[in-house]
C-alpha positions in Angstrom: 0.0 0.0 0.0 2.8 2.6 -0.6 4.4 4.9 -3.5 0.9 7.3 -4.4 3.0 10.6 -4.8 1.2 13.9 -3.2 2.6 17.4 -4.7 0.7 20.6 -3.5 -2.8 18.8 -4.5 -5.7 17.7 -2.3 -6.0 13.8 -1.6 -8.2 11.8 -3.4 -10.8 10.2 -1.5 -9.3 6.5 -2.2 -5.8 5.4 -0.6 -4.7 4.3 -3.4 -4.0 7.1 -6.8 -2.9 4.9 -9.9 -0.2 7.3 -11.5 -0.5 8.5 -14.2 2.1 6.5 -16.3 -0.1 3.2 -16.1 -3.5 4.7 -16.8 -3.0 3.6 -20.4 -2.6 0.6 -19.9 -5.8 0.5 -17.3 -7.9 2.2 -19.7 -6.8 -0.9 -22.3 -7.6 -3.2 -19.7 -10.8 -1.7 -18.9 -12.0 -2.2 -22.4 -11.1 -5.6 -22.8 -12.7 -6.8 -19.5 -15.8 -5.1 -20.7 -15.8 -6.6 -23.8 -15.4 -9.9 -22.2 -17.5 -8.8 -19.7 -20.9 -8.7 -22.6 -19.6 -11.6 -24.4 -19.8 -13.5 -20.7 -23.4 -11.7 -20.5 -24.8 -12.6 -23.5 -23.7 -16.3 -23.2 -25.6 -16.7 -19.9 -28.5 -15.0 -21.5 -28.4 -17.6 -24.9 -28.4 -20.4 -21.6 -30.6 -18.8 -19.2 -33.9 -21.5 -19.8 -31.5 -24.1 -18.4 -28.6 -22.3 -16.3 -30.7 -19.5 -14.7 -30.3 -20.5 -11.0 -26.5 -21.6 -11.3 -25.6 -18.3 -12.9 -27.0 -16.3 -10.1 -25.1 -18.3 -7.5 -21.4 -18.2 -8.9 -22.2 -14.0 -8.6 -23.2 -14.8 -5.6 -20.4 -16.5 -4.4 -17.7 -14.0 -6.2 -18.9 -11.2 -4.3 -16.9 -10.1 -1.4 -17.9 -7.7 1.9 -16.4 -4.4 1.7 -13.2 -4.3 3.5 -12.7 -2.6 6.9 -10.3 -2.1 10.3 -11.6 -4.0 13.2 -12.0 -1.5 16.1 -9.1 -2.5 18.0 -6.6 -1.8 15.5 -8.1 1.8 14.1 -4.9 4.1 14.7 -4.5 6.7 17.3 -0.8 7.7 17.3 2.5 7.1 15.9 6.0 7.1 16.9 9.1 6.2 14.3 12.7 5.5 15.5 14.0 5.9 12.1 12.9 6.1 8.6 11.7 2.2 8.8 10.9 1.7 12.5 8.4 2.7 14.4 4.9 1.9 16.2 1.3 2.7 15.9 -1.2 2.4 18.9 -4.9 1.8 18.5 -8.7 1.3 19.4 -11.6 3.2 19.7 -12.2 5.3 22.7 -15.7 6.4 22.0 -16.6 2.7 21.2 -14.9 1.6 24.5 -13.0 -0.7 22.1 -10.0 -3.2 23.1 -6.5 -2.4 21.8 -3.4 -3.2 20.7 0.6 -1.6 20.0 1.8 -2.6 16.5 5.3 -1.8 14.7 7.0 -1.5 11.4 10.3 -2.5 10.0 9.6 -1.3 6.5 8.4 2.4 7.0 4.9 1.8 7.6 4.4 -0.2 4.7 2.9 -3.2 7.0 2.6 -3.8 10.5 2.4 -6.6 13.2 0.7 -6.6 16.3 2.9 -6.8 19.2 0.9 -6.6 22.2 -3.0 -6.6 22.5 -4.3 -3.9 25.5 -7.6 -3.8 27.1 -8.5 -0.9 26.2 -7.1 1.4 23.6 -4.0 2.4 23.3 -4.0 7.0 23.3 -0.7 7.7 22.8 2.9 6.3 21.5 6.4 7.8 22.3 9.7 7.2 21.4 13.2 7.7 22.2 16.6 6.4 21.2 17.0 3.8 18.9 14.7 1.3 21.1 13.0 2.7 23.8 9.3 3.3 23.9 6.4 4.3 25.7 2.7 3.7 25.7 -0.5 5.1 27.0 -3.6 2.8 27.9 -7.2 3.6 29.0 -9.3 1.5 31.0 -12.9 1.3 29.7 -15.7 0.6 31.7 -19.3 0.9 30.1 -19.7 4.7 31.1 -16.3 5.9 29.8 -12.4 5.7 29.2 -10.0 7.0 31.5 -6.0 6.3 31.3 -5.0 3.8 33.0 -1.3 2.9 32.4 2.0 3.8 30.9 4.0 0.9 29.4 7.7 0.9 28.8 9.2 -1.2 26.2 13.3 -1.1 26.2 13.7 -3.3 22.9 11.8 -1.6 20.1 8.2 -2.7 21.0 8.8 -7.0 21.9 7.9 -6.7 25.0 6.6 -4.1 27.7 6.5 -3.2 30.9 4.3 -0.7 33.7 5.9 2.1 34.4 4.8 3.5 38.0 3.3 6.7 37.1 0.7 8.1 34.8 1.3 10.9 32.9 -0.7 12.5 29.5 1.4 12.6 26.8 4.6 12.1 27.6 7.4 13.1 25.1 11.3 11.7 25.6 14.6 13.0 24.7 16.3 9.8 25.4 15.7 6.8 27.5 15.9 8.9 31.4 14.5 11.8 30.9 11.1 12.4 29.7 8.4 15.9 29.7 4.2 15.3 30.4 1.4 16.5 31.9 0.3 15.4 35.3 -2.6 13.1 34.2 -5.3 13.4 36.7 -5.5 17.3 36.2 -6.0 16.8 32.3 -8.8 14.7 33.1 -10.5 16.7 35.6 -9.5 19.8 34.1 -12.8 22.3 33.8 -12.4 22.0 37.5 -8.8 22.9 38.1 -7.8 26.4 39.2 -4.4 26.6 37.1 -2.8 25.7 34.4 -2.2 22.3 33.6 1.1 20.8 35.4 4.1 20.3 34.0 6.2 17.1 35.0 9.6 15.7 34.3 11.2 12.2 34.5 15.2 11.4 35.0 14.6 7.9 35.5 12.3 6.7 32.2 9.3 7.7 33.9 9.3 5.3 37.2 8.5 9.0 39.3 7.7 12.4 38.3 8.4 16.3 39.6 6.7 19.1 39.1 7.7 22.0 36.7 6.2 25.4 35.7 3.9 25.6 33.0 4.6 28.3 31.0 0.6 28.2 29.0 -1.6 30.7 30.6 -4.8 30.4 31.4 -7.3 29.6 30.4 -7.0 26.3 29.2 -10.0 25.4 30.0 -11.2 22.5 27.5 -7.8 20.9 26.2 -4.5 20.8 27.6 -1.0 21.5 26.1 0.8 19.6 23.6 4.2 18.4 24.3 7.9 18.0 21.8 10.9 16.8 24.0 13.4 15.8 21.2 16.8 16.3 22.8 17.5 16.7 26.5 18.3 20.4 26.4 15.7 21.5 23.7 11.8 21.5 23.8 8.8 23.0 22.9 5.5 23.0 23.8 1.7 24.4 22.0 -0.8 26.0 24.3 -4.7 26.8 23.6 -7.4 28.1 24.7 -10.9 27.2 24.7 -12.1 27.0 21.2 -15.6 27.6 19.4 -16.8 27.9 15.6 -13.5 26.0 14.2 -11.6 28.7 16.4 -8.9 28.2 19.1 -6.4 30.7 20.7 -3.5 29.1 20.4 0.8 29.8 21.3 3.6 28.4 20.6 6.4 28.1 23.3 10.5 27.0 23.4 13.0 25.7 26.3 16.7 25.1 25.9 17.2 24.0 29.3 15.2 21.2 29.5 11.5 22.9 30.5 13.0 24.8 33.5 12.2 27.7 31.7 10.2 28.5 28.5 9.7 31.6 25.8 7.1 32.4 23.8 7.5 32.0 19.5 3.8 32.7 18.4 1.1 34.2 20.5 -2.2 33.4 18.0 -5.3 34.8 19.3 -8.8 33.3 18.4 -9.8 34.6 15.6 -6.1 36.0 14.4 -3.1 35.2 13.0 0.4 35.3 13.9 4.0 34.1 12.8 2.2 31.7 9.7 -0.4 30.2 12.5 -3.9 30.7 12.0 -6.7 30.9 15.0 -8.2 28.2 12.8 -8.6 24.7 13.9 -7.9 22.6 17.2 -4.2 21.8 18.0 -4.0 17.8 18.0 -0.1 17.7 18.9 3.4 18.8 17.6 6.3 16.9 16.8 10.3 19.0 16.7 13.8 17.3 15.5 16.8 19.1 18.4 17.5 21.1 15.6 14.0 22.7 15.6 12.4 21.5 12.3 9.1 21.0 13.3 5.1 19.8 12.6 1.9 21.0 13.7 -1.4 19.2 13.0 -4.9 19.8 13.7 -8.6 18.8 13.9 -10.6 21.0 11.4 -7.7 22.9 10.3 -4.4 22.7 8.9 -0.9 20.7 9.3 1.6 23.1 9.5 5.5 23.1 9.1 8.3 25.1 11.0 12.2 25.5 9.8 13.2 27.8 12.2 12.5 26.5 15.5 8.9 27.7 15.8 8.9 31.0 15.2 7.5 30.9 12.1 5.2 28.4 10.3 3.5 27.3 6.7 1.2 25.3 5.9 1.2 22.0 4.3 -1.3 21.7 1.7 -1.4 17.6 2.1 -4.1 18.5 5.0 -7.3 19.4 4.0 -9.8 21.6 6.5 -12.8 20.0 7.5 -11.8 17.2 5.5 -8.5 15.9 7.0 -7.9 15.6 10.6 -4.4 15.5 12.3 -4.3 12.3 14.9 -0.7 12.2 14.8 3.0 13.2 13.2 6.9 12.8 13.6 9.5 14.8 12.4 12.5 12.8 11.8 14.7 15.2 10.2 15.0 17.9 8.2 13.8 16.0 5.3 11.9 13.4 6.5 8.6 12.6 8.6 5.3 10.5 9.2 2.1 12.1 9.1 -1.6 10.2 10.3 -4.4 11.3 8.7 -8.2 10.6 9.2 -10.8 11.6 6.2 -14.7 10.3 6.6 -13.7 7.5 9.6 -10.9 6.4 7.0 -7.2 6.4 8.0 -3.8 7.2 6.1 -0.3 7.3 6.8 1.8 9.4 4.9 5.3 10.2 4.6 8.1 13.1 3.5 12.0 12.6 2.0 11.8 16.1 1.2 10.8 18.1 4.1 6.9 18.4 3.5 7.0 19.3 -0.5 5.6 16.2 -1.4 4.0 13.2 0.1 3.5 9.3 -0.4 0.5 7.4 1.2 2.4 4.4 2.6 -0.5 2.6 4.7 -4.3 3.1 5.0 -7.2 1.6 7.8 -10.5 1.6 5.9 -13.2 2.6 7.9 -13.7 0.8 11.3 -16.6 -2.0 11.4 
């Protein structure tokens, strides 16, 4: 499922272009399998009196049920070590679904289930060239709430609970590791400041406290967290949004998130540094040497150069047709991007910094 090549134009609704070179010989094809497709018809037709009941059965029998993703394995979040290896964690919140951590040797191109969780599988972080983390929810017939982080120290064979839960946790190598305290993300409307900032030195086994630099309010989603090197990392902040709209900032730290400065400062209905108040910040992904992604729910994926201070937008995201779940930015040239169009689900990838775009794996629509 790989190799459809994306430059500057929207996505077609399939996950699968054919280029362009072999539409000849598609179109040739077409024609002959019509032509032997009325020469088939009119033979049954000269035989219906005494073949009419065994004709309907063999169409019967060579139709075939419309594909689809079974609800554990409908992708939430990615993670890549490299260009070939990485993981994907899934299941359906909303449906209270079961779930499971998959990973990739080839890119994305296929995947194998590694382990199955009880419930679905939110998040997936990665550090190194094996470590890797994983957050679980719990679902009980009324609703999900998070209810483990897993460690894996060998690319994804096998895991382990780490002692703490934290939301979103992003790590800069194996030790040390920046979240957000998990219990005030999930009873946030009632909290009386902003959301808090934790750090790990020991893989995420305990947790301290650190300021949050995002003002308040943050009422109805919390911050999003990029912690790709142990000195550099940033963070996105919003506000509450309404009518496609969100307030939104963007935030740096080069001393590990002891102390941050603000890059973009977008207000609701504004714009600012290439950002737009448009659309619902769904997470952000940085390399240590500040290339960087943005993606969003009803809005745009966006791409940075500089660090953060200033941003474009990708047109390989649709608004109010795509939704950013999830992204990594390898490199300055390469990344992963996961996409979600009408309860379908691609994953894309870049070898030339966001100017163009390859589908490399798609999830039909869940069942």
């Amino acid at each position: 499922m790989g190799g459809t090549d994306i430059r500057g134009q929207r996505l077609a609704d399939s996950c699968i272009n054919v280029p362009s070179v072999t539409r000849r010989v598609f179109r040739l094809a077409a024609v002959l399998l019509l032509g032997l497709s009325l020469l088939a018809a009119l033979s049954a037709f000269q035989g219906g009196k005494h073949s009419a009941q065994p004709a309907q059965s063999a169409i019967s029998q060579n139709s075939k049920p419309a594909q689809s993703t079974p609800a554990s394995r409908v992708p939430n979040s990615i993670a890549f070590w490299d260009a070939d290896h990485g993981l994907v964690g899934s299941g359906v919140t909303w449906k209270k679904t079961t779930g499971a951590i998959s990973a990739t040797s080839d890119g994305g191109k296929t995947f194998h289930v590694v382990l199955r969780t009880p419930g679905p599988v939110e998040w997936v972080s990665t550090a190194g060239s094996r470590d890797a983390w994983a957050l679980v929810e719990r679902c009980t017939p009324e609703s999900c709430v998070l209810s483990r982080l897993l460690h894996s120290n060998d690319r994804g064979q096998s895991w382990h609970r780490a002692s703490a839960i934290v939301w979103n946790p992003s790590f800069a190598t194996a030790r040390q590791g920046l979240a957000l305290a998990s219990g005030a993300v999930q009873g946030m409307r009632n909290i009386e400041s902003a959301v808090p900032l934790v750090k790990t030195t020991n893989g995420g086994l305990s947790w301290t406290r650190r300021n949050n630099p995002c003002p308040r309010p943050v009422d109805f989603a919390a911050p999003y967290l990029s912690f790709p090197s142990p000195l550099r990392a940033w963070m996105v902040c919003v506000g509450q949004g309404g009518a496609g709209n969100e307030a939104k900032a963007i935030y740096a730290s080069s001393d590990g998130g002891r102390n941050w400065r603000r890059l973009v400062d977008v207000p609701m209905t504004g714009q600012s540094g290439g950002l737009v108040g448009y659309g619902y910040p769904q997470g952000i992904s940085f390399t240590p040497q500040g290339y960087g992604l943005l993606w969003e729910s009803r809005g745009f994926l966006f791409l940075t150069r500089d660090g953060g201070r200033h941003w474009q937008k990708l047109a390989v995201a649709e608004p109010e047709v795509d939704s950013g779940l999830s992204a990594v930015m390898l490199s300055k040239t390469r990344a992963f991007v996961l996409l979600t169009r009408e309860g379908r689900y691609r994953l894309l990838a870049t070898t030339d910094g966001g100017r163009s775009w390859s589908v490399v794996q798609c999830w039909p629509a869940a069942h």
